[in-house]
VEXMAR-80407 format. One line per 5 residues: their letters; for each residue x, y, z of C-alpha. Coordinates in nm, 4 decimals, decimal comma. Last residue first. Layout:
N
A	X:Y:Z | ...
END
This chain:
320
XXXXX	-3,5049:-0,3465:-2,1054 | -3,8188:-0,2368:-1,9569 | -3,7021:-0,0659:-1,6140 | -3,9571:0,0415:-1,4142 | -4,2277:-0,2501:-1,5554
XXXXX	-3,9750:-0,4987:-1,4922 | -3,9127:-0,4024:-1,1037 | -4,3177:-0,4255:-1,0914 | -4,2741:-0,7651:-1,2143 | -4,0134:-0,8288:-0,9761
XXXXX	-4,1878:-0,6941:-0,6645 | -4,5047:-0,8523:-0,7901 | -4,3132:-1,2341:-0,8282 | -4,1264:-1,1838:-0,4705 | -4,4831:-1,1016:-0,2908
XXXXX	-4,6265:-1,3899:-0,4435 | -4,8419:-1,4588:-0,7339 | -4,6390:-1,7111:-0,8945 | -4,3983:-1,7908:-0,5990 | -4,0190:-1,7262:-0,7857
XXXXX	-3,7010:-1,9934:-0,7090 | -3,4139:-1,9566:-0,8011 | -3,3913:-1,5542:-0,8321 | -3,0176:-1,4246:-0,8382 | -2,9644:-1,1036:-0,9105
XXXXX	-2,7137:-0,8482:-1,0532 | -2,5850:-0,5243:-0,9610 | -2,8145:-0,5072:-0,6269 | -2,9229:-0,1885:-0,4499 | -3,2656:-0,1510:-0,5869
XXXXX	-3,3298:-0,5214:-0,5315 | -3,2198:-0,5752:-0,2261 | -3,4206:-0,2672:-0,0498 | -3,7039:-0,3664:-0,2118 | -3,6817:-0,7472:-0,0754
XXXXX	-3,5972:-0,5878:0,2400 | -3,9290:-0,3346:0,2395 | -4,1570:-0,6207:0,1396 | -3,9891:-0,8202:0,4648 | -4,1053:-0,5378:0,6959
XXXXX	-4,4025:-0,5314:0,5742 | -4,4434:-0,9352:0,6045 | -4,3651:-0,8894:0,9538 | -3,9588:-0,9182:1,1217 | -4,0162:-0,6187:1,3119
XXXXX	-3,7019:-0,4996:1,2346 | -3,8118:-0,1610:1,0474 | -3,5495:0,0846:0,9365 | -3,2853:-0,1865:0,8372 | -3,0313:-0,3073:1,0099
XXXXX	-2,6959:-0,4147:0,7867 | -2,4705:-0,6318:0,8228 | -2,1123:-0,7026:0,6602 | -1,9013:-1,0051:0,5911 | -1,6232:-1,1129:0,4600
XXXXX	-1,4114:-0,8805:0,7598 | -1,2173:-1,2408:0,9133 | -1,4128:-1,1223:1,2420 | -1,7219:-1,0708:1,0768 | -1,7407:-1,4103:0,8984
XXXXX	-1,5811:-1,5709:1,1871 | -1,9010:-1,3983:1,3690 | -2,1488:-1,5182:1,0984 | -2,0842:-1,8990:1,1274 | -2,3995:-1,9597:1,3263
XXXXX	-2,5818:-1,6121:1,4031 | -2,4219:-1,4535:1,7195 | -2,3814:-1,1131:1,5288 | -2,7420:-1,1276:1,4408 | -2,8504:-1,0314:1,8051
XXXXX	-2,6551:-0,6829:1,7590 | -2,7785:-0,6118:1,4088 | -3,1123:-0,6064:1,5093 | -3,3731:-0,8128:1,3491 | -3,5505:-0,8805:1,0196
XXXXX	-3,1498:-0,8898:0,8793 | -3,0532:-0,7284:0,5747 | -2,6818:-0,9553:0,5319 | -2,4007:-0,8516:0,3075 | -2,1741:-1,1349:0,2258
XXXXX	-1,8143:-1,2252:0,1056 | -1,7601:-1,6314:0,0732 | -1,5446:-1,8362:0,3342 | -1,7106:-2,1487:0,1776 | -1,8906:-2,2029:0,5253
XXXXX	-2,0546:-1,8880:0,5120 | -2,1534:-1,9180:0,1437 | -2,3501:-2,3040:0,2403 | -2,4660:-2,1279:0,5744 | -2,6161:-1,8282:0,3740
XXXXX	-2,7337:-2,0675:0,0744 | -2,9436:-2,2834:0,3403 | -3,0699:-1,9662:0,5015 | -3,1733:-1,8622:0,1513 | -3,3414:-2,1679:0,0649
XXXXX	-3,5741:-2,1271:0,3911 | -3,6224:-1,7974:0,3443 | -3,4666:-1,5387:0,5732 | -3,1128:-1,4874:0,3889 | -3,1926:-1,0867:0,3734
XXXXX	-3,0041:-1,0722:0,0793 | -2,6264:-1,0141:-0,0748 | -2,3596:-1,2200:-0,2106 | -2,0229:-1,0225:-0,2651 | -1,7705:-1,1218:-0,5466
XXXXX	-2,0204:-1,3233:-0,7765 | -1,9839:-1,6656:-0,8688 | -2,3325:-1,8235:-0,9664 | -2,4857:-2,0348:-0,7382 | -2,5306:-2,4380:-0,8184
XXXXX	-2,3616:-2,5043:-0,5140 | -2,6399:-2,3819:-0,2610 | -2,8273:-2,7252:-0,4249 | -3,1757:-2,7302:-0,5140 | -3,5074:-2,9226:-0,3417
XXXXX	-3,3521:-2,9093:0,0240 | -3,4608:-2,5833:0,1423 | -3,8013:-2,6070:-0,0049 | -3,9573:-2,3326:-0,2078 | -4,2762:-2,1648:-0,0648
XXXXX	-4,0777:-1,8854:0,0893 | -3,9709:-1,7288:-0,2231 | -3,5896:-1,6706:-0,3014 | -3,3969:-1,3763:-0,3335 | -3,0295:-1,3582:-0,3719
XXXXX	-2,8885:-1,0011:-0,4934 | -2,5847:-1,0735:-0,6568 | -2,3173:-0,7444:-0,5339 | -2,0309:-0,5838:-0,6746 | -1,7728:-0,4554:-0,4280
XXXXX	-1,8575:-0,1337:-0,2349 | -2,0838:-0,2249:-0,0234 | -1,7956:-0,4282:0,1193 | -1,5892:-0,1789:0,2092 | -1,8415:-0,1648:0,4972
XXXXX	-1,7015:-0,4590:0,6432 | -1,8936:-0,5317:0,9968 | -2,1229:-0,3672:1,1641 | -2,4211:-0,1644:1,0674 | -2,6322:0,1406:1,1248
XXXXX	-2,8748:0,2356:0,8183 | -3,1055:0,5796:0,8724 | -2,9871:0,7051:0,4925 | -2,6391:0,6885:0,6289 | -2,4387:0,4331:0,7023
XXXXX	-2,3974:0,4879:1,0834 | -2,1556:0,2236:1,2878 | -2,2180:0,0125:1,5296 | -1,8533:-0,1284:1,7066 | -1,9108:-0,4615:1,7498
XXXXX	-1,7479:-0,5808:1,4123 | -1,4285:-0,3939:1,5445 | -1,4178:-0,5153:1,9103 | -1,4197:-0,8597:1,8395 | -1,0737:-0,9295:1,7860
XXXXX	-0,9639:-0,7163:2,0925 | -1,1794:-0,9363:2,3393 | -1,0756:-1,2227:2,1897 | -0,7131:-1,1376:2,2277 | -0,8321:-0,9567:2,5536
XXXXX	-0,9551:-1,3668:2,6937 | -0,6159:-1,5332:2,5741 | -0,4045:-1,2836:2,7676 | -0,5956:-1,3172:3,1036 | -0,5820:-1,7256:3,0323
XXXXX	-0,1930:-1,6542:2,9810 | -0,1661:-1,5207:3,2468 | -0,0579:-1,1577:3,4069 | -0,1183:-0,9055:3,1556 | -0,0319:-0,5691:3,2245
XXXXX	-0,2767:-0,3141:3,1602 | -0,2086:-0,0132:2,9388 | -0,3462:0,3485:2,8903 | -0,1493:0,6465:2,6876 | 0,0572:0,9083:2,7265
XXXXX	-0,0439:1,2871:2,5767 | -0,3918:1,2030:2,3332 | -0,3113:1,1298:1,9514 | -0,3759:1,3245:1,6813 | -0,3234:1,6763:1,6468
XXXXX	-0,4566:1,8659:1,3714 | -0,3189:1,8499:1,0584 | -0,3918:2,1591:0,8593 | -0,5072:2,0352:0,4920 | -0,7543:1,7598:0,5819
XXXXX	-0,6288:1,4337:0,3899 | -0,6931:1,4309:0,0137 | -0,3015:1,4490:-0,0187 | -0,2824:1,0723:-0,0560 | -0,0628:0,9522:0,1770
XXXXX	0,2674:0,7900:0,1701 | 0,3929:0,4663:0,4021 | 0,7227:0,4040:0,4910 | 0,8707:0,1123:0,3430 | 1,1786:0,2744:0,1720
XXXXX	1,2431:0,6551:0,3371 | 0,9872:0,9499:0,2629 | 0,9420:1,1459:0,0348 | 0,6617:1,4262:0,0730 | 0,3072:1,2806:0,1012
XXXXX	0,0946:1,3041:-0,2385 | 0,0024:1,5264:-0,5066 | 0,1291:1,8421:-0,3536 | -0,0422:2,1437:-0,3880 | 0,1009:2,3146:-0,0623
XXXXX	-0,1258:2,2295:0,1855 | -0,1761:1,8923:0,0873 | 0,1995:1,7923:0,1034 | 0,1202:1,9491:0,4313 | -0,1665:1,7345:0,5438
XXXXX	0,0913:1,4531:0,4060 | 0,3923:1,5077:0,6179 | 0,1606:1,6253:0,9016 | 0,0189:1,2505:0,8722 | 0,3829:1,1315:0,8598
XXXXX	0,4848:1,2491:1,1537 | 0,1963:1,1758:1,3666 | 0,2418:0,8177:1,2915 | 0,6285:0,8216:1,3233 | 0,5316:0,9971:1,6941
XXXXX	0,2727:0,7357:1,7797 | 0,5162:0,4308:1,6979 | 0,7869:0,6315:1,8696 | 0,6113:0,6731:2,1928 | 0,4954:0,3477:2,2073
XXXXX	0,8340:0,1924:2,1620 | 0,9730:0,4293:2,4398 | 0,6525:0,3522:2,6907 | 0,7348:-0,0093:2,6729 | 1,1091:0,0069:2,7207
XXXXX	1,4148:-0,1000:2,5548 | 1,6976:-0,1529:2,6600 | 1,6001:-0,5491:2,6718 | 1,3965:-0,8129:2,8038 | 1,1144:-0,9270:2,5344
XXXXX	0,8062:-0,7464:2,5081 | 0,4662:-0,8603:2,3692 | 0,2422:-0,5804:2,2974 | -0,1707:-0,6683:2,2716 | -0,3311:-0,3779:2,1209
XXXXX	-0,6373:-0,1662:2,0939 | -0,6332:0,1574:1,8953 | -0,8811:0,4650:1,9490 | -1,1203:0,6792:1,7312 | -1,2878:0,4769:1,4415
XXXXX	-1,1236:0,1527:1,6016 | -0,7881:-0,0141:1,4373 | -0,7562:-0,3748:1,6006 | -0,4425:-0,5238:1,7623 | -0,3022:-0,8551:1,8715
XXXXX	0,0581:-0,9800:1,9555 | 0,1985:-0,6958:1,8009 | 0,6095:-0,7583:1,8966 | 0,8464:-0,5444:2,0504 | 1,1917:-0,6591:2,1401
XXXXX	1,2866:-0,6706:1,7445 | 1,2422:-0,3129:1,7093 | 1,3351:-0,1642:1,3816 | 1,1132:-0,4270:1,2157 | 0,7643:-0,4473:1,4967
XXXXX	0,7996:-0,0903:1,4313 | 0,7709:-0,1077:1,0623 | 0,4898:-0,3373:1,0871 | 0,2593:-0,1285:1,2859 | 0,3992:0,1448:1,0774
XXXXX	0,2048:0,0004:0,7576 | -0,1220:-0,0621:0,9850 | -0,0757:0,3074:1,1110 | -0,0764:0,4324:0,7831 | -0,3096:0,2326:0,5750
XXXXX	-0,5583:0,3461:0,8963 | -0,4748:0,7048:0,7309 | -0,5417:0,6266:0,4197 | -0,8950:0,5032:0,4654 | -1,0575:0,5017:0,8685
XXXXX	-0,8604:0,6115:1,1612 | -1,0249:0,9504:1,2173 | -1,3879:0,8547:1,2152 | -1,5776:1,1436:1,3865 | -1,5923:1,3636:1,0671
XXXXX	-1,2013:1,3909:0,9680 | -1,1271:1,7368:1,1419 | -1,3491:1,6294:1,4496 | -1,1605:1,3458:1,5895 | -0,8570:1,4886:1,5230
XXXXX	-0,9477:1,7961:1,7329 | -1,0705:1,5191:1,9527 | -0,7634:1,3794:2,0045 | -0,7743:1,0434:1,9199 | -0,6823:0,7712:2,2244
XXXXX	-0,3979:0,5006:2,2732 | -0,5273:0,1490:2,4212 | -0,2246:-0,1107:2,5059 | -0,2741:-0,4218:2,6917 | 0,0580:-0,5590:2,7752
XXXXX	0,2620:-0,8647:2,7844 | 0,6047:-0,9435:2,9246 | 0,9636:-0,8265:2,9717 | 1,1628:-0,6341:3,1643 | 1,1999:-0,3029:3,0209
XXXXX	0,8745:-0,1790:3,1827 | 1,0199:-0,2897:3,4925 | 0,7262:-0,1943:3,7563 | 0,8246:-0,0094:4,0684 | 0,5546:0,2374:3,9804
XXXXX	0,3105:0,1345:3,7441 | 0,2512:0,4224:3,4619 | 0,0148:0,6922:3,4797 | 0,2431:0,9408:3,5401 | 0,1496:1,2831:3,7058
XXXXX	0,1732:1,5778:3,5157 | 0,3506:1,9066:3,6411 | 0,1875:2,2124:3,5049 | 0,1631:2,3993:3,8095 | 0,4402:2,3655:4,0611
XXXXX	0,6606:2,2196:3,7870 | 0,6302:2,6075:3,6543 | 0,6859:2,5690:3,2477 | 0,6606:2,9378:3,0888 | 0,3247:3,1200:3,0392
END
């Protein structure tokens, strides 16, 4: 069907009257298309193709010296930022327009690289980001037509979506698999993990947090006395840390020192199946910690507690 105005015309969302080319502060929020959304398993912007909108992020902020990211986080299917624009030719809606075109372009780039046995994204000019041609091989569309801003009006209103912005990755719950949600770093699983365990009976004062071992991502339920005093001792040392909380994730978020953790992404938590927070539920931690650990770190072991049978039956599976 060709274009009929009387049918197909689209009404702007944009503020009429307003000087987009003006000047000032906006609250940006562009969309996934679902096809998108779909295609790469309900997590579009995640791996090489986040590397690509963080690397023209920059780019634009370089070609376009009006524009500037104030503040901006990368959800798994939308994109929050804070645009600062100075007075100029140029608009708001043309510098988001090319940002979402150069992404687009260079995601079909590499889904067609892919297509055609390519090893990576076709050549591209110096700073522009390449992708590895593991990306879906028919690009689907990405980004919703237009996209949604708010002009910000003080600097109180611009100081309260900053936060706002900031937090919204280590809110967002995501599924692990194996019936584990979490928030925070998940490319921290990754990394290799002490497991720190350390009976109840043991005094939080009677050893130093100092005296442990390096290791590039600590990990434990921290519910012992010793272990919440080498949780705040790691948190405070700007340390990398996986958390098994006996609660839900959402109430652990407001932990002391745990939300600069998750907001500088050191730190990552996990719910388990049962939050109940009883001695079960703490067995089923400890188990969990020690199965997925590379190394551990035991200070301090309750003869004939629940710590000392897990790692005696631990032992018994695995005789060295």
């Amino acid at each position: 069907m060709s274009y009929d105005p009387a049918l197909h015309h689209r009404r702007s969302i944009r503020l009429k009257r307003h000087d987009y080319a003006g000047g000032g502060v906006y609250f940006v929020t562009l969309c996934a298309h679902r096809e998108l959304v779909a295609a790469t398993g309900g997590k579009p912007f995640m791996g090489a193709l986040r590397a690509l909108v963080e690397e023209r992020l920059r780019i634009t902020a370089e070609k376009c010296p009006q524009i500037s990211w104030s503040e901006w986080a990368i959800m798994p299917d939308h994109f929050h930022a804070l645009v600062r624009m100075q007075e100029g030719p140029l608009r708001l809606g043309d510098a988001i327009g090319g940002f979402k075109a150069a992404v687009s372009r260079e995601w079909n780039r590499a889904a067609n690289g892919s297509m055609n046995g390519a090893t990576q994204a076709s050549p591209v000019r110096r700073g522009e980001a390449c992708l590895a041609a593991s990306l879906a091989p028919i690009a689907p569309r990405m980004w919703h037509r237009n996209y949604y801003e708010m002009i910000v009006r003080s600097a109180e209103a611009e100081r309260r979506i900053a936060e706002y912005i900031r937090m919204n990755p280590w809110r967002c719950v995501q599924e692990l698999g194996g019936g584990l949600r979490g928030i925070g770093n998940p490319a921290l699983w990754n990394g290799e993990k002490l497991g720190v365990l350390c009976s109840r009976a043991v005094r939080a004062t009677s050893m130093s947090p100092i005296q442990l071992p390096e290791a590039d991502v600590y990990f434990g339920g921290w519910h012992s006395p010793k272990e919440q005093e080498m949780l705040e001792w790691l948190l405070k040392a700007g340390r990398r840390v996986i958390a098994c909380p006996a609660w839900g994730i959402e109430d652990s978020a407001f932990a002391p020192g745990v939300r600069n953790a998750l907001e500088e992404n050191r730190m990552l938590i996990l719910e388990m199946r049962d939050v109940s927070g009883n001695l079960a539920a703490a067995e089923a931690r400890n188990r969990f910690v020690l199965e997925h650990a590379d190394a551990l770190f035991t200070p301090h072991v309750a003869r004939g507690g629940m710590l000392d049978r897990l790692l005696k039956e631990r032992s018994k599976a695995n005789p060295l």
